[in-house]
SEVO-957321 format. One line per field, with one value per atom (N, C-alpha, C): residue number from 1; atom name; residue in three letters; x, y, z. Coordinates in Angstrom, 1 decimal. Example, Ala and Ser with C-alpha at 12.3 -4.5 7.8 and 13.67 -1.06 7.14 Angstrom:
nr = (1, 1, 1, 2, 2, 2)
atom = (N, CA, C, N, CA, C)
rest = (ALA, ALA, ALA, SER, SER, SER)
u = (13.2, 12.3, 13.2, 12.8, 13.7, 12.9)
v = (-5.7, -4.5, -3.3, -2.2, -1.1, 0.0)
w = (7.8, 7.8, 7.8, 7.1, 7.1, 7.9)
END
This chain:
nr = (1, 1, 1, 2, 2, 2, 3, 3, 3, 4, 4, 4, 5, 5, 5, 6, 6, 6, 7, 7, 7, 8, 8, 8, 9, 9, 9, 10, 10, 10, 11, 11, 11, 12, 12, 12, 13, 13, 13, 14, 14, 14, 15, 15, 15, 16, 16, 16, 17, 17, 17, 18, 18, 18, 19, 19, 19, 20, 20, 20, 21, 21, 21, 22, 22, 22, 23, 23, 23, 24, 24, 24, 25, 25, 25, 26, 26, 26, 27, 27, 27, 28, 28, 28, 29, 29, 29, 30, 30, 30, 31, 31, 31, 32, 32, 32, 33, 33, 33, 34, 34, 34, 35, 35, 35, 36, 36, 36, 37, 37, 37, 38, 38, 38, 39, 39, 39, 40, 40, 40, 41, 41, 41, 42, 42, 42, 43, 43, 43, 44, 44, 44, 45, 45, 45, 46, 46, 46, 47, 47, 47, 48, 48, 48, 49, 49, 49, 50, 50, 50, 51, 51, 51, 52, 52, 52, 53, 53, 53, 54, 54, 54, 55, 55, 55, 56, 56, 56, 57, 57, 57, 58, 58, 58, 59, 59, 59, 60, 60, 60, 61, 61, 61, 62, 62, 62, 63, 63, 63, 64, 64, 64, 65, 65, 65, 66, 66, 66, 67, 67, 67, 68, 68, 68, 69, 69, 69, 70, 70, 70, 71, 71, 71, 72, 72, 72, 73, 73, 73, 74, 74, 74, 75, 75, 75, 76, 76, 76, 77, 77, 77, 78, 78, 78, 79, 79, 79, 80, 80, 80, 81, 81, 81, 82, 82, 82, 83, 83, 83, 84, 84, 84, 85, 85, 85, 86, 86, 86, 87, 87, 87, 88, 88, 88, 89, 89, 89, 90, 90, 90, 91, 91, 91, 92, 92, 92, 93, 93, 93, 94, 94, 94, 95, 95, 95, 96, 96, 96, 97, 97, 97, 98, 98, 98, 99, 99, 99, 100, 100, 100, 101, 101, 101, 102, 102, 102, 103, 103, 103, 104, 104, 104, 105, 105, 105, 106, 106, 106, 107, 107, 107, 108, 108, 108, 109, 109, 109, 110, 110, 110, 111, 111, 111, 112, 112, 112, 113, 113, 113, 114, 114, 114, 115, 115, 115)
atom = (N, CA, C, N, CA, C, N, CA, C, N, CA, C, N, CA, C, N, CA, C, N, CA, C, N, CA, C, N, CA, C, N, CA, C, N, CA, C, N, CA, C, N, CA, C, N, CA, C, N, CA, C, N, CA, C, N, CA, C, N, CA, C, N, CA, C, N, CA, C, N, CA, C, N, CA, C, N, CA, C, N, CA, C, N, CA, C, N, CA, C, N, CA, C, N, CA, C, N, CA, C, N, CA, C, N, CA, C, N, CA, C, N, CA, C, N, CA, C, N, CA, C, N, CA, C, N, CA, C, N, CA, C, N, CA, C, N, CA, C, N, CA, C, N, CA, C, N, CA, C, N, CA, C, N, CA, C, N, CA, C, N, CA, C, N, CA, C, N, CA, C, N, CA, C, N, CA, C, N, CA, C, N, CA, C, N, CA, C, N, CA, C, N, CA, C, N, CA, C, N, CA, C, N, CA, C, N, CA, C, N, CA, C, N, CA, C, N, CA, C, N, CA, C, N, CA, C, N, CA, C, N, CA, C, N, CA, C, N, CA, C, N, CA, C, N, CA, C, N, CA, C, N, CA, C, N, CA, C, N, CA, C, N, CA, C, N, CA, C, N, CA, C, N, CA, C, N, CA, C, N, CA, C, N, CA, C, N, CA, C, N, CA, C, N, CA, C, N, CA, C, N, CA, C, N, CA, C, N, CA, C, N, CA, C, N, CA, C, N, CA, C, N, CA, C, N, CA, C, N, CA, C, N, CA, C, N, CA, C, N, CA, C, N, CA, C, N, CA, C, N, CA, C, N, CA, C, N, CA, C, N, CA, C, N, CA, C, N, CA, C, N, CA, C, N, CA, C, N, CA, C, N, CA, C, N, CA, C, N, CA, C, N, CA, C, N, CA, C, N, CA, C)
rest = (UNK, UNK, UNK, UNK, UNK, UNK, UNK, UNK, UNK, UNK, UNK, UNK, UNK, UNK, UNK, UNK, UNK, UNK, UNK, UNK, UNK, UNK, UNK, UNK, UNK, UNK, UNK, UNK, UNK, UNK, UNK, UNK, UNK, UNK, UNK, UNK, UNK, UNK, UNK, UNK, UNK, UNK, UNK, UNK, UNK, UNK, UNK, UNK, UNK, UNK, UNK, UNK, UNK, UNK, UNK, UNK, UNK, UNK, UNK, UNK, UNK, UNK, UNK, UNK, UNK, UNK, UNK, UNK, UNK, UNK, UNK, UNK, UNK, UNK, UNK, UNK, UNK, UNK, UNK, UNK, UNK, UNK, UNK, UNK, UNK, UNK, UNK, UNK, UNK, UNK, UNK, UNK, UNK, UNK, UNK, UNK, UNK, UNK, UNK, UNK, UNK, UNK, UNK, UNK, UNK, UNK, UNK, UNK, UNK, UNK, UNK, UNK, UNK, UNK, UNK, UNK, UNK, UNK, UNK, UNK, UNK, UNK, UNK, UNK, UNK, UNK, UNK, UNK, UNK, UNK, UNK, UNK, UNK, UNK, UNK, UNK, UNK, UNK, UNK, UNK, UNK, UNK, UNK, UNK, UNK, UNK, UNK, UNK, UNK, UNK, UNK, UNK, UNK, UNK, UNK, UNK, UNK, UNK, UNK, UNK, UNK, UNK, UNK, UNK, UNK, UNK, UNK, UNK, UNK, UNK, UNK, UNK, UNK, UNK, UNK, UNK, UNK, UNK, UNK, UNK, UNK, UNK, UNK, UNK, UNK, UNK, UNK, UNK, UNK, UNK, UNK, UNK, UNK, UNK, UNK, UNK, UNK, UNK, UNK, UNK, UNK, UNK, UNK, UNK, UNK, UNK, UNK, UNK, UNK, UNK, UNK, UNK, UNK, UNK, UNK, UNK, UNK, UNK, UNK, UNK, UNK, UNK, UNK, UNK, UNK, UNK, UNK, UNK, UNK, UNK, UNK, UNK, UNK, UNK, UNK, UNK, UNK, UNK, UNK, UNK, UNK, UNK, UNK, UNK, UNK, UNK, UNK, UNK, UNK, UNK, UNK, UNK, UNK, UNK, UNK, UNK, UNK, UNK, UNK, UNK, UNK, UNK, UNK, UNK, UNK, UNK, UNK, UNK, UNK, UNK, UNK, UNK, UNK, UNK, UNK, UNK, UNK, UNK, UNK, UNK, UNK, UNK, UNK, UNK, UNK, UNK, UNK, UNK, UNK, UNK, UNK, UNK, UNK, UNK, UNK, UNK, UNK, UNK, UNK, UNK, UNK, UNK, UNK, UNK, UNK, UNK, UNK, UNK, UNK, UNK, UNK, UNK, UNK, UNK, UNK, UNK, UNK, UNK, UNK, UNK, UNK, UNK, UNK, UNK, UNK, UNK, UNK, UNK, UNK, UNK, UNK, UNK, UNK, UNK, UNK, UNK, UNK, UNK, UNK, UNK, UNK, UNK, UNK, UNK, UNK)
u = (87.2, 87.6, 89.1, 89.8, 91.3, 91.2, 92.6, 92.7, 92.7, 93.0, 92.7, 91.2, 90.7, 89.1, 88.7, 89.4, 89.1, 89.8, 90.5, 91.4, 91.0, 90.6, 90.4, 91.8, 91.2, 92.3, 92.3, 92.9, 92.4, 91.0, 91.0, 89.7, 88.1, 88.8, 87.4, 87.0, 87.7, 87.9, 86.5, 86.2, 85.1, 85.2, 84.1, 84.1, 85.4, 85.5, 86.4, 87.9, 88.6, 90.1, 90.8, 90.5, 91.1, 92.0, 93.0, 94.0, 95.3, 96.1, 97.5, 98.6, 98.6, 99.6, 101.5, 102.5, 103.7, 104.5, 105.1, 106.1, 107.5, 108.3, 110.2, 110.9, 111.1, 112.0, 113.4, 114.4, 115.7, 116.5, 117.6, 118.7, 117.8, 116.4, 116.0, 115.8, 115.1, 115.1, 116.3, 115.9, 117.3, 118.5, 119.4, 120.9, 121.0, 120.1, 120.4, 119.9, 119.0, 118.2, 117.2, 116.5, 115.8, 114.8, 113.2, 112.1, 111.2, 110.4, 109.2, 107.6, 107.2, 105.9, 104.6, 103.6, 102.4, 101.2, 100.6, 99.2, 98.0, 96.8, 95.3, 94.7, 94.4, 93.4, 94.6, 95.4, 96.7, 95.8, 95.1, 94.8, 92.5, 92.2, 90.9, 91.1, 90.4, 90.8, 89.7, 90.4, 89.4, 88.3, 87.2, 86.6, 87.4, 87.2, 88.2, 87.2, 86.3, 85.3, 85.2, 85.1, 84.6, 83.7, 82.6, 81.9, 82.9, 83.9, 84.1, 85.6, 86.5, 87.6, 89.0, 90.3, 91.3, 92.0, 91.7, 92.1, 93.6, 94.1, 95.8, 95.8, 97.8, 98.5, 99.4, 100.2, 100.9, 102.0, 102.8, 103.9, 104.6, 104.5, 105.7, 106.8, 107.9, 108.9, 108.9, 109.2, 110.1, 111.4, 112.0, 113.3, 113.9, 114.9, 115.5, 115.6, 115.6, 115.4, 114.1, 113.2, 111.9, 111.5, 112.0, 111.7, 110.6, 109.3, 108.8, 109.4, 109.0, 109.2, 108.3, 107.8, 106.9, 107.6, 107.7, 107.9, 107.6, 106.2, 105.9, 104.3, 103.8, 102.6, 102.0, 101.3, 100.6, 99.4, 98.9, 97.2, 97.1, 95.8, 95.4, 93.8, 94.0, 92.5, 91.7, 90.6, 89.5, 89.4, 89.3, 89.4, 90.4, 91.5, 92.7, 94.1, 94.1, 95.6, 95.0, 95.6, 95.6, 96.1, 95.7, 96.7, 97.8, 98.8, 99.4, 101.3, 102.0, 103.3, 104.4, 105.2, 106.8, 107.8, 108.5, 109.3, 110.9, 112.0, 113.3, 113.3, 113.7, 114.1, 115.0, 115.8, 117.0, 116.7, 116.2, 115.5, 116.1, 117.4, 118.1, 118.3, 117.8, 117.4, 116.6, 115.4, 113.8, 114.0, 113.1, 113.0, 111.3, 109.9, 109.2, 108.6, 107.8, 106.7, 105.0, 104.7, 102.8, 102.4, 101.7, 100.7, 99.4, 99.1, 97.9, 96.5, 95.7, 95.1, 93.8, 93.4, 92.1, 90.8, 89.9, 88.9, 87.7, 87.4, 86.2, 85.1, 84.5, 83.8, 83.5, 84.7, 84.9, 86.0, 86.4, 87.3, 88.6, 89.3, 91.0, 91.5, 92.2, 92.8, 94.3, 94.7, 96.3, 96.7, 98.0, 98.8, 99.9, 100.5, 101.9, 102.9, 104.0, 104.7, 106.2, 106.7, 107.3, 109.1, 110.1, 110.8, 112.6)
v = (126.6, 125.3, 125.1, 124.1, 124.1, 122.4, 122.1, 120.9, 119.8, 120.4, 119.4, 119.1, 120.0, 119.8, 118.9, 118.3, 116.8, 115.4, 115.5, 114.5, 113.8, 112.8, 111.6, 110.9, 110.5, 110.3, 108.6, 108.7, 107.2, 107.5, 108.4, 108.6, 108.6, 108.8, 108.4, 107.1, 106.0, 104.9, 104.4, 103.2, 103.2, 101.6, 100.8, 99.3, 98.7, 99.1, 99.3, 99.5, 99.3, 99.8, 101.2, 101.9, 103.1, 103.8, 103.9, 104.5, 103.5, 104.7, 103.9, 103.6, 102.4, 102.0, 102.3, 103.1, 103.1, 102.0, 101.4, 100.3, 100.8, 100.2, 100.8, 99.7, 99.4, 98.5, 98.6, 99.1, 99.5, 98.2, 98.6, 97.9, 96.3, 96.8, 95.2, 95.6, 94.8, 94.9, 94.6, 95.0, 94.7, 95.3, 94.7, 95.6, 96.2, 96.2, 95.9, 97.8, 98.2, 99.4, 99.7, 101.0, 100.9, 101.1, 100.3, 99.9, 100.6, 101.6, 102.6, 101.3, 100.6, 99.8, 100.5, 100.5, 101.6, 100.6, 100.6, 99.3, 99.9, 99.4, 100.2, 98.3, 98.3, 97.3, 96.0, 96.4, 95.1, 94.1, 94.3, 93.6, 93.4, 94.2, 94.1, 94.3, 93.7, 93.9, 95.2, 95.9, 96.9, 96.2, 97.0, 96.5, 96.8, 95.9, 95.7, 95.2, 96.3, 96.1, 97.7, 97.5, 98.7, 99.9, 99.4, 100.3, 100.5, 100.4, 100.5, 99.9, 100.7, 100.2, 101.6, 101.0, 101.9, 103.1, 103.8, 104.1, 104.5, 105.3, 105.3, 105.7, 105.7, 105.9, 106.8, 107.8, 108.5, 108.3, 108.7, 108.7, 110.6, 110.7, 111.9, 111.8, 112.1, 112.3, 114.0, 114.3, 115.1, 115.1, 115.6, 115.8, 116.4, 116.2, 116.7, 118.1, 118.9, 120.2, 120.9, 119.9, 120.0, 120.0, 120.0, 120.2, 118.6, 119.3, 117.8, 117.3, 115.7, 115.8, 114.4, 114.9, 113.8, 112.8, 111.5, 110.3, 109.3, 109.7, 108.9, 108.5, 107.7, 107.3, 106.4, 105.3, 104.4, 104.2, 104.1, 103.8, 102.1, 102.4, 100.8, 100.8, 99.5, 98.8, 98.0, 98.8, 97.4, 96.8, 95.7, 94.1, 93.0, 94.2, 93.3, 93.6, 95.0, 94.9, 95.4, 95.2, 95.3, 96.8, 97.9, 98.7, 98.3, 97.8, 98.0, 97.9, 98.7, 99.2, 99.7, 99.5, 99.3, 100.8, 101.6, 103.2, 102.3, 102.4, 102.3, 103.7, 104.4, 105.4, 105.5, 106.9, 106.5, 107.0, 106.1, 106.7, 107.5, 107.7, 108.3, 109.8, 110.5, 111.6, 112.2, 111.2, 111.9, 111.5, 112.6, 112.6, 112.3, 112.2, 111.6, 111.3, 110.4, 110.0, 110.5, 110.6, 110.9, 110.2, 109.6, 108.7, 109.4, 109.4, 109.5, 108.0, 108.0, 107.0, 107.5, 107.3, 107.9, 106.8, 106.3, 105.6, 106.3, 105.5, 106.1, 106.3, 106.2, 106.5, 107.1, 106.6, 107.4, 108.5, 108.9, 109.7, 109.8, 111.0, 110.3, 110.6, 109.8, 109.0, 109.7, 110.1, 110.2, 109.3, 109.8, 108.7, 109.6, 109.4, 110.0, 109.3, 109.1, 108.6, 109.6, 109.6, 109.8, 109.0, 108.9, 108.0, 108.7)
w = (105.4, 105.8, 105.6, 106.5, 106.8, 106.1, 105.3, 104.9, 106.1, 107.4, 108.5, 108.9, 108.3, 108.7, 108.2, 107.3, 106.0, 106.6, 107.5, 107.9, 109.2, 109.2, 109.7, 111.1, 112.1, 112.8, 113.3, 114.0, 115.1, 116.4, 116.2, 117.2, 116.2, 115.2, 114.4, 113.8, 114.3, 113.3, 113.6, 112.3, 112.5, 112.5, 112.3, 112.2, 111.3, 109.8, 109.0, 109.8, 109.2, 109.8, 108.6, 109.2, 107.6, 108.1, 109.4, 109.4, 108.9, 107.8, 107.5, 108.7, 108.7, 109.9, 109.3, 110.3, 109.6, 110.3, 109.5, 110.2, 109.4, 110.7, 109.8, 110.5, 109.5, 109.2, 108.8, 109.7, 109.8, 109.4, 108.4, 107.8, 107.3, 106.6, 106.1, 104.5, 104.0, 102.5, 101.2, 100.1, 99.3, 99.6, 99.7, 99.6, 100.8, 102.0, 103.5, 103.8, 102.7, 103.2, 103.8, 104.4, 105.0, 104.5, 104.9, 104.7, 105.4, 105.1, 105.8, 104.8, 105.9, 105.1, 106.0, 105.1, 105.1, 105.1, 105.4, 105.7, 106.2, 105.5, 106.1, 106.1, 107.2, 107.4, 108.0, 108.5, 109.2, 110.0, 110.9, 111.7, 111.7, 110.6, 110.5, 109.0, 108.4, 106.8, 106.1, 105.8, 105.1, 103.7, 103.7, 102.3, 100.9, 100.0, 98.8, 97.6, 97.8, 96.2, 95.6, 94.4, 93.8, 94.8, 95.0, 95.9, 97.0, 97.6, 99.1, 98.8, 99.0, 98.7, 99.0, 99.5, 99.3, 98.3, 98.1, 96.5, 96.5, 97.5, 97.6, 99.0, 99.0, 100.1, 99.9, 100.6, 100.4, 101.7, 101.7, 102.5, 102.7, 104.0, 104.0, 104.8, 104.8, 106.2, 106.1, 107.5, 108.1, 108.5, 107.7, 108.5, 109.1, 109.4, 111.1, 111.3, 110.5, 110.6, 110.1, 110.1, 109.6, 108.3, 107.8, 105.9, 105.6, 104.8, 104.4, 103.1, 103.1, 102.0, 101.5, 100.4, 99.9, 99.5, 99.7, 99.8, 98.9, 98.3, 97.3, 97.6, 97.0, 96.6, 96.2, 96.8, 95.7, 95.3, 94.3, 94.0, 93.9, 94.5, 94.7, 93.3, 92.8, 92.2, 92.3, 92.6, 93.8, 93.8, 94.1, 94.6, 94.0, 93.2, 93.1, 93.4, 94.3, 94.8, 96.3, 97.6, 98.8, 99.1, 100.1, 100.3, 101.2, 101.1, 101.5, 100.7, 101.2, 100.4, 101.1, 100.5, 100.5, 100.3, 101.1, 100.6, 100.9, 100.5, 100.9, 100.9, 102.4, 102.7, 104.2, 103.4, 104.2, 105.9, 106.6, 108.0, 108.6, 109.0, 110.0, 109.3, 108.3, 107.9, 108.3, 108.8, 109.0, 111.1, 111.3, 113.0, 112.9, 112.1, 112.0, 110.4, 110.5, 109.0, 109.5, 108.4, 108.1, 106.6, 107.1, 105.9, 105.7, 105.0, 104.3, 103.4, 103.9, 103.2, 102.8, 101.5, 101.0, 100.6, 101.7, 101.1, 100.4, 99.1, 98.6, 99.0, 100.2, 100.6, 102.3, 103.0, 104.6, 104.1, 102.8, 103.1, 103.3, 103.9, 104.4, 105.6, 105.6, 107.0, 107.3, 108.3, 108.4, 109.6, 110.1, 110.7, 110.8, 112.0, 112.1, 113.3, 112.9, 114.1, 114.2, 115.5, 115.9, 115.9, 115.7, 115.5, 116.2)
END
């Protein structure tokens, strides 16, 4: 088995909403940096109980000569923080991002954009 054989896309989505959405947000945030925001359930709200719930997000970029780099990470706790989260990263380094989202019970999700 290949670690892609575990990975979830938008073609598998299901009632739920469980792919991490990437949004960038160029020259906003503190001190006029840039903002990579990560979201599972934007427009359909994912379940947020113990049984059924987000457990984290990860973030990667690519950069421009391909190099990954892990970005960071957040863990979520059921039914009192939302997935969704915040990277200031410097965009114009990376030529794309990949999210990761892990539900406890469908598994995990990726996401990748192009930029």
């Amino acid at each position: 088995m290949k670690f892609e054989d575990i990975l979830k896309s938008k073609e598998a989505e299901g009632k739920e909403k469980h792919v991490p959405i990437i949004e960038i947000g160029k020259g906003r945030g503190r001190e006029g940096v840039d903002v990579v925001r990560v979201v599972v359930g934007r427009d359909v709200p994912h379940p947020n109980t113990v049984e059924h719930h987000i457990a984290w997000i990860e973030l990667y970029g690519v950069r421009k000569d391909g190099q990954v780099i892990d970005l960071g990470r957040a863990d979520f706790a059921p039914s009192y923080t939302n997935p969704n989260v915040r990277f200031q990263v410097p965009v114009e380094q990376f030529k794309s991002f990949c999210a990761l989202a892990y539900c406890n019970v469908h598994g995990l999700w990726e996401n990748c954009i192009e930029i």
